[in-house]
C-alpha positions in Angstrom: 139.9 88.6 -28.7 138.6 87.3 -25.5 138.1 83.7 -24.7 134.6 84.3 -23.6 133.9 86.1 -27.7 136.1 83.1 -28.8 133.7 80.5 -27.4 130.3 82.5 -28.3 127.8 80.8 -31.0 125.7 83.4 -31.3 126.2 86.5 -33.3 129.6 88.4 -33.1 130.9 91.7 -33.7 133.3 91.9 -37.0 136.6 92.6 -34.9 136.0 89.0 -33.1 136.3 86.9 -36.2 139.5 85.4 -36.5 139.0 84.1 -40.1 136.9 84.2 -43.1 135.3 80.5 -41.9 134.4 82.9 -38.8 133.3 85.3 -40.9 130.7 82.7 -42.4 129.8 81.2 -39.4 128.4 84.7 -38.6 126.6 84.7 -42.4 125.0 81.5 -41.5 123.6 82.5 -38.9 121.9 86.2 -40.3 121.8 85.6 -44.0 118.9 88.2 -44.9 121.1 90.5 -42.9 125.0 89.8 -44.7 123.8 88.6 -48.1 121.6 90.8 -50.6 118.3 88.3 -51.6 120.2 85.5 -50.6 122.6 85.5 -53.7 125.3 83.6 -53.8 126.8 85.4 -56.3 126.7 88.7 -53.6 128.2 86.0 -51.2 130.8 85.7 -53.5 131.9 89.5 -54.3 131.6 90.0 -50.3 134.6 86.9 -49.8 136.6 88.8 -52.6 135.9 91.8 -51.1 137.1 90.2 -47.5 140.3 88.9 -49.2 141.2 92.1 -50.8 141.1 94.0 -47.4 143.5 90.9 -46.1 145.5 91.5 -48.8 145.7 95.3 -48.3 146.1 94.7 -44.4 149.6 92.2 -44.2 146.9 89.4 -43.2 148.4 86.4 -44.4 144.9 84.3 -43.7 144.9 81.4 -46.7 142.0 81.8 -48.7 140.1 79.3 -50.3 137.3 80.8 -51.8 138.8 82.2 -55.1 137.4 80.8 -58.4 139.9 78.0 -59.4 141.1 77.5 -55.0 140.7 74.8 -52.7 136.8 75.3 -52.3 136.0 75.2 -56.5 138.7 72.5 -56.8 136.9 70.5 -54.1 133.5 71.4 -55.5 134.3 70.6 -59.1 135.4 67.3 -58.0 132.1 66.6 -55.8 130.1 67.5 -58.4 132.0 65.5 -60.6 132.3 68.5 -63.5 134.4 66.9 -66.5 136.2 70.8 -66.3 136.0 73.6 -63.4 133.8 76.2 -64.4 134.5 79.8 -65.5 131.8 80.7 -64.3 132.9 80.0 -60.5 131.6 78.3 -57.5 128.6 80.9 -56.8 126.9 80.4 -59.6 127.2 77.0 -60.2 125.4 76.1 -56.8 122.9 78.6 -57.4 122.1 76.1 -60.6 122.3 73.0 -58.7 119.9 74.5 -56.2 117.9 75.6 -58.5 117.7 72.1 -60.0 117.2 70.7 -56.6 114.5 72.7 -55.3 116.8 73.7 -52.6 117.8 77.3 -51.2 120.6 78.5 -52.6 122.6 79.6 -49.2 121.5 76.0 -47.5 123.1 74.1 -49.9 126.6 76.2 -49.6 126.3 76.0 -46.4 126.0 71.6 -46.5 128.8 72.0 -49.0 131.0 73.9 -46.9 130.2 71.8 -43.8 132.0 68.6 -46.0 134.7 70.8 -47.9 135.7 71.9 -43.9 134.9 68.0 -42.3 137.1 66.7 -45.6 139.8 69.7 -45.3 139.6 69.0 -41.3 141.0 65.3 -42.4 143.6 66.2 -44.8 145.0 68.6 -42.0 145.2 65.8 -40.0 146.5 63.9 -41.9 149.4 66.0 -42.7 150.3 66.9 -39.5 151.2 63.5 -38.3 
């Protein structure tokens, strides 16, 4: 990838994504386009979907959007849910939303703007 495609805000072509936060990045900014009525739950098979073909390719990206990873375990605990859901993070912020009055897709996009500042810290952390 170039530097110039590296350093570009706007919409991307596939091969210039480095990771699936990349990958989301490029969701956020065309929803209606990636993302099937806005459903989080589509969001959800998509990610699987994204982590199978990483899987199939060698890519050893970490991912942390599986039901029961680093993104649920984070979400359960800033949601403070007595247990993690079965049910997995997709739908569960589709109810909060709901119960908010709040897009679905905005509010995963605030959560995963913390989980990444908080994640961001604890890399920092550990590093040093």
């Amino acid at each position: 990838m170039t530097e110039l495609a590296a350093s570009r805000t706007g919409p991307r072509k596939p091969r210039e994504l480095r990771d699936v936060h990349e990958f989301l990045d490029q969701v956020r900014l065309r929803p209606g386009m990636w993302v099937r009525r806005g459903s989080l739950q589509h969001l959800d098979s998509m990610l699987v979907g994204y982590a199978v073909a990483c899987e199939i390719h060698d890519n050893d990206e970490s991912f942390d959007f599986w039901n029961g990873g680093p993104f649920s375990q984070w979400l359960w605990k800033r949601t403070n849910m007595a247990h993690p859901s079965n049910l997995g993070w997709a739908v569960e912020i589709e109810r909060a939303a709901e119960s908010a009055g709040t897009p679905p897709m905005e509010m995963f996009f605030s959560l995963l703007d913390e989980f990444r500042a908080e994640q961001g810290r604890a890399r920092s952390t550990q590093e040093r």
